[in-house]
SEZA-795737 format. One line per 8 residues: their letters; for each residue x, y, z of C-alpha. Coordinates in steps of 0.5 Angstrom, whole numbers, plus 500, padded with zeros to 3 digits. Example, Ala and Ser with C-alpha at 12.3 -4.5 7.8 and 13.67 -1.06 7.14 Angstrom:
AS = 525 491 516; 527 498 514
This chain:
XXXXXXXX = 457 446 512; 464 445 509; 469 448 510; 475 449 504; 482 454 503; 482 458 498; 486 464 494; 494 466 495
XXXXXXXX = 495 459 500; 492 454 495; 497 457 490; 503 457 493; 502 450 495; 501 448 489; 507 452 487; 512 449 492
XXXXXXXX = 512 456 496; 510 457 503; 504 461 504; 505 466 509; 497 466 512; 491 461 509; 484 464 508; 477 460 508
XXXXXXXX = 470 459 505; 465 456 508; 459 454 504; 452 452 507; 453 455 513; 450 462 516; 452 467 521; 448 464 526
XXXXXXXX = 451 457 526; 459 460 525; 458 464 532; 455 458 535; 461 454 533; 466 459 538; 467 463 531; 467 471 532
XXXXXXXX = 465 476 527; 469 481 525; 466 482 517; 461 487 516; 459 489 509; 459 481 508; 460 476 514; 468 474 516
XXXXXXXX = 469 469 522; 475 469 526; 478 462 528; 477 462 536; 483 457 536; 488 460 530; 485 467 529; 484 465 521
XXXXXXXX = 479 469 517; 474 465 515; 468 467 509; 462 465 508; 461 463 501; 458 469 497; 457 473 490; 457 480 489
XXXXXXXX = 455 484 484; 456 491 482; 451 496 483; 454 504 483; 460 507 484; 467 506 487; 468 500 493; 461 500 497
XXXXXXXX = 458 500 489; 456 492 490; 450 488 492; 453 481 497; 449 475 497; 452 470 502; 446 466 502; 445 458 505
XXXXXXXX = 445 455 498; 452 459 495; 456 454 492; 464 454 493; 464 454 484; 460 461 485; 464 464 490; 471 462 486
XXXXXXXX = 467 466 480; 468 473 483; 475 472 485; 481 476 481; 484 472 477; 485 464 475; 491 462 479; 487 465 486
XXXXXXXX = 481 462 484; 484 454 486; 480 451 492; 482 446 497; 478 441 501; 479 439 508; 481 433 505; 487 434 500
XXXXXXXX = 483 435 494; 484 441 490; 477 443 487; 480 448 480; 473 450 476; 477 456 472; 484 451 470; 487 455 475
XXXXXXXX = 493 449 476; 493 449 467; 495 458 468; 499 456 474; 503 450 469; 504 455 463; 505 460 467; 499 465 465
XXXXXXXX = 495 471 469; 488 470 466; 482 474 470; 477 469 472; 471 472 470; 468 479 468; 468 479 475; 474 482 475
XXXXXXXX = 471 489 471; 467 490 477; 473 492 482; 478 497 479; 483 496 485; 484 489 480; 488 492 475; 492 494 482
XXXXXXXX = 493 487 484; 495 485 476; 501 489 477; 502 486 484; 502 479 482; 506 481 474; 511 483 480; 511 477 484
XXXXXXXX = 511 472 479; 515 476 473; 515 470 469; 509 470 468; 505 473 462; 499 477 462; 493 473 457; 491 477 452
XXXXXXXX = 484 477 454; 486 480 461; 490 485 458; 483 487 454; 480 487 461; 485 492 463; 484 497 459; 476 497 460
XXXXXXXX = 478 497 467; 482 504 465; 476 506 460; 472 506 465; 474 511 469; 472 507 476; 480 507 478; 479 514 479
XXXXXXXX = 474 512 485; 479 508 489; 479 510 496; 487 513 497; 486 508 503; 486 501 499; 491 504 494; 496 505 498
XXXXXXXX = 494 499 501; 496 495 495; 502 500 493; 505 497 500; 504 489 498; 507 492 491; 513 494 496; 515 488 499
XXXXXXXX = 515 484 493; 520 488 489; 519 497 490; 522 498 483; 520 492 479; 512 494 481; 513 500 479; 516 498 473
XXXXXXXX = 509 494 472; 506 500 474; 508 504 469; 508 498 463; 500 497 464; 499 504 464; 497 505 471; 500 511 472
XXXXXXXX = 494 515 472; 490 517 476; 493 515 483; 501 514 481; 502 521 477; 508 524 474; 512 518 475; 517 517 469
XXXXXXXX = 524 516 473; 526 510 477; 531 510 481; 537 504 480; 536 502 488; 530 504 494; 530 503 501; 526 498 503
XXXXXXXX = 523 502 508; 516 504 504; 516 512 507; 523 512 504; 522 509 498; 517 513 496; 521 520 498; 526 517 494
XXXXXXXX = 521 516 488; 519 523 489; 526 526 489; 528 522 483; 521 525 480; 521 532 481; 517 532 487; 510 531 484
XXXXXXXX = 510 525 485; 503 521 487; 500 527 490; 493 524 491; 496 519 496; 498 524 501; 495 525 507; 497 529 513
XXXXXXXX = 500 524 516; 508 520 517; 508 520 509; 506 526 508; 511 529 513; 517 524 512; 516 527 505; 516 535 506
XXXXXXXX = 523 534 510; 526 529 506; 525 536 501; 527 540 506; 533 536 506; 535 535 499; 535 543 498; 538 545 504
XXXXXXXX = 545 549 501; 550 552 506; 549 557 500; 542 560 503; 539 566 506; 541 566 513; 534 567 514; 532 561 510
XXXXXXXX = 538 557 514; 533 560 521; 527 556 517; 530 550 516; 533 549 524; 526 553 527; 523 547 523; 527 541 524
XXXXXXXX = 528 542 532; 521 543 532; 516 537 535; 512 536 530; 518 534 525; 525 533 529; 524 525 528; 523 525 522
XXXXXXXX = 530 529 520; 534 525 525; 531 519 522; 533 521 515; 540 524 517; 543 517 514; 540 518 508; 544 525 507
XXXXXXXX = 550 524 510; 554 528 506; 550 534 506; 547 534 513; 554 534 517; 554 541 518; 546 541 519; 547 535 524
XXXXXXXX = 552 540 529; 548 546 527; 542 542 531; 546 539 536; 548 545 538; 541 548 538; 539 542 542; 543 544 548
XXXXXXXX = 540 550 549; 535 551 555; 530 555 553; 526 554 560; 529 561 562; 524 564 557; 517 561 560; 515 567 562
XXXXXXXX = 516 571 557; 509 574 551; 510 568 545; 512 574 540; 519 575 545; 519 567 546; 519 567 538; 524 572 537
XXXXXXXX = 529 571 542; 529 563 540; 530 565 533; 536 570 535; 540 564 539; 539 559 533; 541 565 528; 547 565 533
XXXXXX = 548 559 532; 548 558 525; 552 564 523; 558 561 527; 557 555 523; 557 558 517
């Protein structure tokens, strides 16, 4: 049994960057004798081992190969007899594909340190055809080392990828996933790499704006880019969930105008001083400043009132005598 780094941590070492977490192949092992080790399994489409001392993921050695459809479409062998150069082989791109000894010794079968040195993006194998989300992480890593530039064969590699139409089988999950990691390194510049490589479609739809600066909140972000975009922004990645309802009163928000109906003016506040979305409008109001200073004492006011008097009363006299008194109050407003 041996044990090597591998991947992001042995390539920031050698770049001189600090690497925020290490990731480990174990080769010429099993999961029998990792757990006898104190090692705890939390893998389950492949076997990956929790460190009982540091809590580090720890991965058998194995291969994989593709057999259908999306991310579940793959065949995993993590037999006894994987070599660390086999395991090396399946990963993305040459400069993740550097492993290093328990010793020190850097193990570079696909000339991940010459890629490093000349500053190149080259995939590692055909490998990188096999999973979509590859073309996803490209854009990440052309952000995250923007003087880097894209080897020609890997650009070709690409456009099978999006030939292939197996983008279009991501789960939303892995997507946003890798959205996010795209965010923290520069939002506007992986966007930016986002729509140069032609990866717009089909998860990033409609976006052709970039705003000049972005919150570094990934929720607010993602608002702004929609706002900046019509509102059409990557309606795919949506779920009833945070993102989803940020997004909805970020709209509501934006279009808000002193000049409405009084009974769209009724709508907004109903809405806003609701549970289900007062958070979100209070979290936003920095955001909107300007336009919101007249809605922020429309609300304060709403907010003061006791409506416990109303208890007892039949939902659709509770309903209409709520909305008489916010109607009230937003006419003394106006």
């Amino acid at each position: 049994m041996k044990i090597y780094k591998v991947g992001g941590a042995v390539r920031d070492h050698i770049m001189g960057i600090k690497p925020n977490d290490s990731d480990w192949v174990v080769v010429g092992s099993t999961p029998e004798e990792m757990e006898s080790l104190g090692y705890k399994q939390v893998g389950t489409d492949f076997p990956v081992f929790l460190h009982p001392e540091t809590n580090e993921a720890y991965a058998l050695a194995r291969t994989e190969k593709k057999t259908g459809k999306g991310y579940s479409g793959f065949s995993v062998q993590y037999e006894k007899n994987i070599s660390l150069e086999e395991d090396l082989l399946r990963r993305d791109l040459t400069i993740n594909s550097i492993a290093m000894s328990e010793s020190g010794q850097i193990i570079d079968p696909y000339n991940g340190v010459k890629d490093i040195k000349n500053k190149i993006l080259r995939h590692t194998s055909e490998a990188f055809y096999e999973d979509p989300l590859r073309a996803l992480r490209l854009a990440r890593f052309k952000t995250k080392f923007s003087d880097f530039s894209i080897h020609e064969e890997t650009a070709e590699a690409l456009l099978k990828i999006l030939l292939s139409g197996e983008i279009n089988y991501l789960t939303k999950e892995r997507v946003v996933q890798e959205m996010k990691k795209g965010f923290e390194i520069d939002a506007l510049k992986y966007l930016q790499n986002i729509m140069q490589l032609n990866l717009t479609s089909p998860w990033f739809d409609n976006l052709s704006k970039l705003p000049e600066t972005i919150s570094d909140k990934f929720e607010y972000a993602w608002c702004q880019i929609s706002q900046l975009n019509g509102f059409n922004f990557a309606h795919r990645l949506l779920e009833n969930n945070d993102l989803k309802k940020t997004l909805d009163v970020w709209q509501e928000m934006h279009s808000y105008s002193q000049k409405a109906e009084i009974n769209d003016k009724i709508r907004f506040f109903q809405k806003i001083t609701s549970p289900k979305y007062e958070k979100y409008f209070l979290n936003l109001l920095p955001y909107f400043e300007l336009t919101m200073e007249s809605c922020k004492k429309v609300y304060e006011e709403i907010k003061t009132i006791d409506f416990s008097y109303l208890a007892n009363l039949d939902p659709n006299l509770l309903y209409n005598e709520k909305t008489n008194r916010i109607k009230e109050i937003v006419k003394n407003n106006e």
